[in-house]
Every structure is written in C-alpha cells, then in structure tokens.
N, C-alpha and C positions, 0 to 999 in steps of 0.2 A: 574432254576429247570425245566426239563422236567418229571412231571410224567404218570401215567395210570392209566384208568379206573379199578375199579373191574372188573375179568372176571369171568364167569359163571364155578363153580369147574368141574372139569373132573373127567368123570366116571374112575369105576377101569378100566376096556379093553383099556380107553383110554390114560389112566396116565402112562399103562404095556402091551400094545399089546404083547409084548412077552412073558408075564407069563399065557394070557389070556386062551391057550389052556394045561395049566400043572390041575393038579387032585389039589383039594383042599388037605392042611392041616389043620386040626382041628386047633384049637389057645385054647392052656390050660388058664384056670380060673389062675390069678394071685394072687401071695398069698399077703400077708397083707403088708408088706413089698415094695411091689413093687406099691400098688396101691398110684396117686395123687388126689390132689382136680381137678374139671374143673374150668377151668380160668375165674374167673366173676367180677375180680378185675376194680377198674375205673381206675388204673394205666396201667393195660392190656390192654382194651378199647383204651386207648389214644396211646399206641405206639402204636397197632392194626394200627390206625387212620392215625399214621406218617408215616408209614413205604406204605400207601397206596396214601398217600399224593406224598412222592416223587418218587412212582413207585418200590418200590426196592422189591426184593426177600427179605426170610429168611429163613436159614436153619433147623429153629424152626419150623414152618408151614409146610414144604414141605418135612423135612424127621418123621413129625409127633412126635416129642421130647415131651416126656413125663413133661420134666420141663418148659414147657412153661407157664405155672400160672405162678410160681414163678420168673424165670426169669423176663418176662415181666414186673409182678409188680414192679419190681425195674429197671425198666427200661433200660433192659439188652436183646439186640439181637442180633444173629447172623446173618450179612449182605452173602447174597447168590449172589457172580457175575454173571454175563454174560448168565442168561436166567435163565428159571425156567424150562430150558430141556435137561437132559443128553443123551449125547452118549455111555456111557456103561450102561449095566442090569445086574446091582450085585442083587442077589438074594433075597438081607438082604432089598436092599434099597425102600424107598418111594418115594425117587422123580422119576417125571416123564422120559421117555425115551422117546426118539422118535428123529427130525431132527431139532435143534436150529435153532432161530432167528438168524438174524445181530446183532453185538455188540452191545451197545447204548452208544454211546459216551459222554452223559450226564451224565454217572450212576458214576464214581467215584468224580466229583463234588456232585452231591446228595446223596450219603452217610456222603460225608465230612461234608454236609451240615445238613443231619439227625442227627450227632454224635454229632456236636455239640448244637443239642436240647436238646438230648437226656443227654447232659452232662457226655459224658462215661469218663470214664479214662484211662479204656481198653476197645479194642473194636477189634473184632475175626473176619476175612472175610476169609468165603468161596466159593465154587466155585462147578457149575456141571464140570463134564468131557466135552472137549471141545476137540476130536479128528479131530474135522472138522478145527480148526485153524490149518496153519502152527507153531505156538508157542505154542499152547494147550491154549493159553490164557495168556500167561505170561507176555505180552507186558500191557495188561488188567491190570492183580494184581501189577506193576508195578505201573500205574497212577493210583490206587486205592491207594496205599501206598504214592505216591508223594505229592496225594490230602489231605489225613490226614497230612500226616507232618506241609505242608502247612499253614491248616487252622487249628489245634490243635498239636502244635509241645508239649504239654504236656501232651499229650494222648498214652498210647504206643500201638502199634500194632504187630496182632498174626495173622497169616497169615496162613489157611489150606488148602492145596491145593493138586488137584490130581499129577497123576505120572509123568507125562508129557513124557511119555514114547515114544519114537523116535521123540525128537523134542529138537534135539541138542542147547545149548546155551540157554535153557528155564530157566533151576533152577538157572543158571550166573544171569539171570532179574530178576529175583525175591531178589534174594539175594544182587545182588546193589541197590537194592528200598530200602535196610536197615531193612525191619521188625525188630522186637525187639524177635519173635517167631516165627521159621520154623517149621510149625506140618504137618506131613503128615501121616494120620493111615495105620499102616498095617493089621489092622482091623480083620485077624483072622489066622489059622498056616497054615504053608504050604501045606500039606497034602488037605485042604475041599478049597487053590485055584480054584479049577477045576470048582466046582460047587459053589459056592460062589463067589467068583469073577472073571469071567470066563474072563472080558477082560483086564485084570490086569496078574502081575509077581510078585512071593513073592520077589524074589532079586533086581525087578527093583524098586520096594518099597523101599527095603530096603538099596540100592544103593544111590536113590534119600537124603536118609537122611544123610548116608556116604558122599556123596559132597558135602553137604552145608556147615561140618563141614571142609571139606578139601580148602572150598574158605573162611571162616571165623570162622576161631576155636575161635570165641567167643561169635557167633551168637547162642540163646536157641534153642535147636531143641528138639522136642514132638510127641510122636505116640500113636497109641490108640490100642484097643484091646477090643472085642465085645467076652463075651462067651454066654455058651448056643444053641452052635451049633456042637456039635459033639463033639470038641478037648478033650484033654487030659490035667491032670494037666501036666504032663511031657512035653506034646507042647508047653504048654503056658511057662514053665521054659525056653525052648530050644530057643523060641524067644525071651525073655528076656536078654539071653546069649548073641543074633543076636544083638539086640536093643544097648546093651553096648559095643558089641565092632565097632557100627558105631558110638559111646558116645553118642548116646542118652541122653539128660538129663532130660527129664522130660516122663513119661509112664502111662497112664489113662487106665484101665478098668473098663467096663460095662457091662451091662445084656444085651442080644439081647432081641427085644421084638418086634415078630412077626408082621407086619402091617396089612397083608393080609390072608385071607387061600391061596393064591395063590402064597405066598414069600414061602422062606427056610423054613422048621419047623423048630420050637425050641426043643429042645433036653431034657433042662431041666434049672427049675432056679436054678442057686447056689445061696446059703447060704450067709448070712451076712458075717456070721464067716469065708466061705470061701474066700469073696473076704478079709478081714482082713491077713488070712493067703496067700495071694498070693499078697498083699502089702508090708507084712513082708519081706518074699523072694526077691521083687522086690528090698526093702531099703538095704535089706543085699549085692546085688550084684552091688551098686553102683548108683543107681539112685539119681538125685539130690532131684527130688519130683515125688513122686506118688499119683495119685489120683482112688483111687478103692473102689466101692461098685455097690449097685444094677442099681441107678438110675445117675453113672457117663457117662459123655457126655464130648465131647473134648472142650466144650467151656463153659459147665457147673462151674461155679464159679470161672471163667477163670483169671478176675481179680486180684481176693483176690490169687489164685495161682500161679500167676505170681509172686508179691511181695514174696509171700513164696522162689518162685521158684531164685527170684533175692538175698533175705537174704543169701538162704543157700550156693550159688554159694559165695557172698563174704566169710560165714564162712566157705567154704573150701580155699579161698585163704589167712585166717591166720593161719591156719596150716602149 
C-alpha cells in the first residue's frame, strides 16, 4: 500500500483558475425534492477514513455528489484514477483543473485492496481527463481492472471513463481489461457542446461508445445525461435516438446542480414527473435500463442496477 497525507482543500481560483475571471451565477434555492441529509453517518466516517488511508481519490468528493451520505453509508464509492486534476474545464464540473501529477503506480493495487475492505460487489472506477498521456490513461484503467479481477474475481466492474479523443488504440485497452460496464457520458445535447464542454466532441463521445460495441457486442455499455442546462425535451429525445442507435444499453439522467456561482447556470430543475416522463420515452425506444430522476448519478445505485441491467439483457435473449 502506498498512501497520502490529507492535503489542505483548495480554494475556488485554485480548484478553477479558469472559471475564476467569468461573472457570477446566482445558484437558485433548491426545492424539496432535491435537497439530502449531510453525511454524519459512522459508516461515512470509516470509508471517509479508508479511502484516505490508501491514498485514493473519489468521484464522490471531488465532483461534490449530492449522494454521498448515502452512498458512503453503505459503503459504496466511486474510485477516481490517475490524480485528483483534470485537463479539461467543463463548465458543469467540480473537480479541479489545472496540470496533473505522474501516475502512481501503486493506485490500482490500492483500490483492489480498498474493495475488498470495503466488500463491494460492484465497484465503478472513474477517471479525470488525462490529455497529457499518450493513451489518455488507458494503459492505467487497464491495470485497475486487471487488479480487481485479480484480487476479487467476484466483484464485477464498471468502468467511466473520459473520451480519449486522439489517442488511437485507447478504448481496444480498455475493453481487453474485460470491464463488465463501458460508461461514458455524453453528459448534455449537442447544441450547449460549445460552452459546456468546450474540450470535448458530441460524436466523439458518441463514437467512443459506438466502438466498444463494435470490438465486443456483448460488453454493457452506459451514458448519462445531466439537464437543467438549457436543452430541450426534443434534444434530449434526439440524443436518445443517438444513444440507441450506437446500442447503448443502459441511459441515466440527472439534475445538474450548480457547484459554484462561477460554473454554468442552471436553467432550471425539472420536475419528478418529468424526469418519469423522459424514462418512459427512454424505455419505449429500446433501452435495456434506465435510471432517471432528480438526484441520479452514473454510479448512483450502480450495483443494484447492474443486476437489473444483467436480468433484463437475459430476458431479451428469451424472446
């Protein structure tokens, strides 16, 4: 085990130099619906504890996830690879930006090793932007997933990773590591790319998910989708359309929820009802599982929806 000290949290300027000179956006009062408890669980506490122990990121912490009481308390986190500092400044995001570390070649031993304290069964590893690798990092999520097989060959693995956009031969490594879940969000419509995820491509997104199934049409692949940022229900239909016909099998949306006055404004929160009506849609055009409402996350109840996600796959192949 190699881990790390607590380090001292970073200010906003420092976590977002680049958002630091944009105007504030107010951040609307959320309604009833959207607000959680703060996390004061002794089971929080103790993964808090483990995950500090063996150095590791989490994407829980560092993109500020609303579910992290609950999660944590059952002892459920999302391992964040290869630093705790992205290369791209998506508008929406909370983790930090700036010029990453060197790999740490201990960290997917020390996950394998965390997981199985942790006793997962599933267990979801993601990853900042890593444009500074020649792989984007893929050689990385590779021996993260080799590491789990390894030491918890009865643990399955979900794997979210960025685009790896001009870094030929990246999503081949990934996908010979075997994950058991290729997720990659497309996270909002074409249209609000520009400003939104300004160093990102909607088709190279959506491409990235198109190959996976093209090297292993039997591998689960999943994307996500954040509203409350401008789009249209007609957008969100139109990439739906996008999502299935790369087969997409599985499609999560969620509420965007501003971090900073200095991110993207929010637009507005949709309705229960409507994220219900836009899972209806979703199931009618093919989807194997959808998960939608206010407070879904890609790794949000990831487990339990995986099983979902594997039942329904065998009862389409008794038809």
């Amino acid at each position: 085990m190699d881990g790390t000290l607590d380090k001292a949290p970073l200010s906003r300027a420092e976590r977002h130099p680049e958002k630091a000179h944009r105007p504030d956006n107010p951040i609307p009062r959320k309604p009833d619906w959207i607000r959680v408890r703060a996390p004061n669980s002794p089971e929080y506490a103790e993964t808090k504890r483990l995950m500090r122990q063996y150095g590791l990121a989490t994407v829980c912490e560092e993109a500020a996830c609303p579910n992290i009481g609950e999660c944590w308390k059952q002892k459920h986190a999302t391992f964040m690879i290869m630093g705790e500092t992205c290369t791209r400044a998506c508008a929406f995001c909370n983790v930090a930006t700036g010029k990453p570390g060197a790999l740490n070649p201990h960290e997917p031993a020390n996950i394998a090793e965390a997981v199985g304290k942790l006793g997962l069964g599933h267990v979801v590893v993601t990853s900042v932007d890593r444009d500074d690798l020649d792989d984007g990092g893929a050689g990385h999520f590779a021996a993260v997933i080799n590491a789990l097989h390894q030491s918890a060959p009865k643990t399955t693995v979900e794997v979210l990773t960025p685009d790896f956009m001009r870094k030929p031969g990246a999503i081949e490594t990934v996908v010979a590591a075997r994950p058991d879940v290729f997720n990659h969000n497309l996270e909002t419509v074409p249209r609000l790319y520009p400003t939104i995820r300004p160093g990102a491509r909607y088709f190279t997104s959506l491409r990235l998910l198109s190959r996976v199934k093209e090297i292993d049409a039997a591998m689960f692949t999943k994307s996500g989708l954040m509203v409350g940022l401008g789009e249209t229900r007609e957008e969100i239909l139109q990439v739906m359309d996008d999502l299935r016909a790369a087969d997409v099998d599985f499609l999560t949306i969620g509420q965007y929820l501003q971090p900073t006055p200095k991110h993207a404004a929010l637009d507005r929160f949709w309705t229960p009802a409507e994220f219900s009506e836009l899972a209806a849609h979703a199931r009618a055009k093919g989807f194997l599982m959808v998960s939608s409402s206010p407070l879904t996350r890609s790794s949000y109840h990831a487990g339990d929806d995986f099983a979902r996600l594997r039942a329904a796959r065998a009862a389409q192949l008794k038809t």
